[in-house]
N, C-alpha and C positions, 0 to 999 in steps of 0.2 A: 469542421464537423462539430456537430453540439455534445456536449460531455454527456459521459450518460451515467445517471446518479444510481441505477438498479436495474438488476438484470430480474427476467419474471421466464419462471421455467413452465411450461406444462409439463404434464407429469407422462401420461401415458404415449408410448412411443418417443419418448425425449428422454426422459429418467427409468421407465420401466418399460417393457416392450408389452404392447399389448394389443394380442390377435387371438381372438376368439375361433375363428376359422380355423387356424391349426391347431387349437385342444381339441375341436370335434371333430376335426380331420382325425386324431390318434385316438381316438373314443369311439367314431359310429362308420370310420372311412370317410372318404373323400365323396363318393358316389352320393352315400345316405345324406352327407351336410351340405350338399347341395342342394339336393331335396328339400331338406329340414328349412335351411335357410330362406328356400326360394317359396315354401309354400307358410311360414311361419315369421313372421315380422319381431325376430327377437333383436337388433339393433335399437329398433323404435319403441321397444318396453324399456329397453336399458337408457335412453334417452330421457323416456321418462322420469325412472329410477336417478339419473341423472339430474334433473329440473327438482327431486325433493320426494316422488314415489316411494313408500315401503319396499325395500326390496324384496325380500322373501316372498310377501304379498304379491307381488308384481309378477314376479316367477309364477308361485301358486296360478292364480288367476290366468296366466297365460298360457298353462298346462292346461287347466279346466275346461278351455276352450278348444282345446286339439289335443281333445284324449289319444287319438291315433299317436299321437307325439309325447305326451304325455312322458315319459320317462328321459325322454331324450331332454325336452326342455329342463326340466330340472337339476339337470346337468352343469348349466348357468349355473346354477345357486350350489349345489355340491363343489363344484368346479373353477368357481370364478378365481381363487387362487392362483390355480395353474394356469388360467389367461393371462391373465398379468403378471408376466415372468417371461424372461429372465433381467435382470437389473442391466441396464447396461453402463456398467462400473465408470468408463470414460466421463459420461456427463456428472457422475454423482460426485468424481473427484473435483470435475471443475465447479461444481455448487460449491463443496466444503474450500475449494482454494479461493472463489471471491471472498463467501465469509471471511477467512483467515486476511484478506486483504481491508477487510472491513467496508465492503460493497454489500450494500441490502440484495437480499434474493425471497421474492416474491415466488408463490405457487400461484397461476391461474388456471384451474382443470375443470372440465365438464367432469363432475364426480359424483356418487350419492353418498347421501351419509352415512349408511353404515358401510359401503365397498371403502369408504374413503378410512374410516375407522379398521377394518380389517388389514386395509393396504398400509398404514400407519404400523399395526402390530405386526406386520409381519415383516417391513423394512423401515427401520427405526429412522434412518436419515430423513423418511419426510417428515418430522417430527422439527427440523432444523431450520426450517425457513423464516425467516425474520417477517411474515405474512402471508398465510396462505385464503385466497379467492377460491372458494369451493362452488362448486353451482350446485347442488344439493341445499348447500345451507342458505344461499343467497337464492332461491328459486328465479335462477333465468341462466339460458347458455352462452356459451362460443356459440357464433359469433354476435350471439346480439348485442346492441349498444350500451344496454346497461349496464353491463358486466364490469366492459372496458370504464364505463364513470364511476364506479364503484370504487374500484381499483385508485383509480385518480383521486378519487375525494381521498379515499380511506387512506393512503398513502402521501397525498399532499405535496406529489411530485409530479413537475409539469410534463403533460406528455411528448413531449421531443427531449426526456430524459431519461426514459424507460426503455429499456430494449426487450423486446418478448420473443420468445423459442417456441416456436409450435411446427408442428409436422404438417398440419394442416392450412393449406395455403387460404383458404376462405378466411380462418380467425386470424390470419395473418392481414390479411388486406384490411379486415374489418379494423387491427388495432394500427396498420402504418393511414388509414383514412383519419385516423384521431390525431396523428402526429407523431406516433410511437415510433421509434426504430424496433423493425422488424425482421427474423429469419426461419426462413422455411427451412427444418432443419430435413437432413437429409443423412450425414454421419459426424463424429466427433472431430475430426481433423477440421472437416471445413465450417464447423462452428466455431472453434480457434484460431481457426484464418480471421473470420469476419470479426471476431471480438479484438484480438488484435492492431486489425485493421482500424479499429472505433479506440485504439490508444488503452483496452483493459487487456492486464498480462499478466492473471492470475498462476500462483504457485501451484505447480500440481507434481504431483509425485513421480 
């Protein structure tokens, strides 16, 4: 098995849990965000927001459009805080235990710039990665191809030595199609199976 020089975390749903669905589930009911959801394309603004969009703007603008919703959507933007929450502590110690082993740890997230900024202030350890892949700043997402050569130039390791954590099987395929080793994470125990497995046995508390 090829050594693998750095491990590359996504962030949301891997390091911080992040569902939108259940802040507006405890905000408008379950019933209403269905609704909300099904008749309002708020994923595909954030996606946006995502690729390098204004945020607040994006919100705005998307309110504007479905004044009937109007107060619900801008809930996003009050609210996006409470999406992205709770931390899930398990991964964040095995971040800081490869650091401490002296293993580089990449961020690769579909992000925007200022949620990435906000999520920065509010939980200091993404502050810690020895490179972080934003797609806000880089304007292009998971799983498109560019992202993954980005990453590759910018870091200057070959890709069957990168191992990448995503939740997401699609950005998963896209980065083990490169050569990366990859893992669809699913929870903390059997991501430390599979790193293991790959001969990394980071210290963790």
């Amino acid at each position: 098995m090829t050594a693998i020089e750095a491990v590359i975390f996504d962030i949301g749903n891997v390091l911080v849990a992040w569902q939108p669905e259940r802040f507006f589930d405890s905000q408008i009911g379950a019933d209403r965000r269905k609704r909300l959801f099904s008749e309002v394309d708020l994923h595909g603004m954030n996606l946006a927001v995502d690729r390098g969009a204004p945020f607040a703007e994006s919100v705005r603008d998307l309110a504007a459009q479905h004044p009937d919703w109007a107060e619900e959507i801008m809930l996003w933007h009050s609210g996006w805080s409470q999406m992205f929450a709770p931390v899930i502590a398990e991964n964040v110690a095995l971040l800081h235990g490869l650091r401490a082993q002296g293993i580089p740890v990449f961020a690769l997230s579909n992000f925007g710039r200022e949620t990435f900024d906000i999520a920065c202030d509010k939980h200091a350890f993404l502050r810690d990665f020895d490179q972080s892949f934003i797609s806000g700043h880089l304007g292009v997402l998971k799983p498109e191809a560019e992202i993954y050569a980005i990453v590759e130039r910018e870091s200057g390791i070959a890709p069957k030595r990168l191992f990448f954590i995503d939740d997401r099987p699609e950005n998963i395929s896209a980065a083990t199609a490169r050569g990366w080793a990859g893992h669809v994470y699913q929870s903390p125990d059997a991501l430390v199976t599979d790193l293991d497995q790959r001969g990394i046995r980071p210290r963790l508390p």
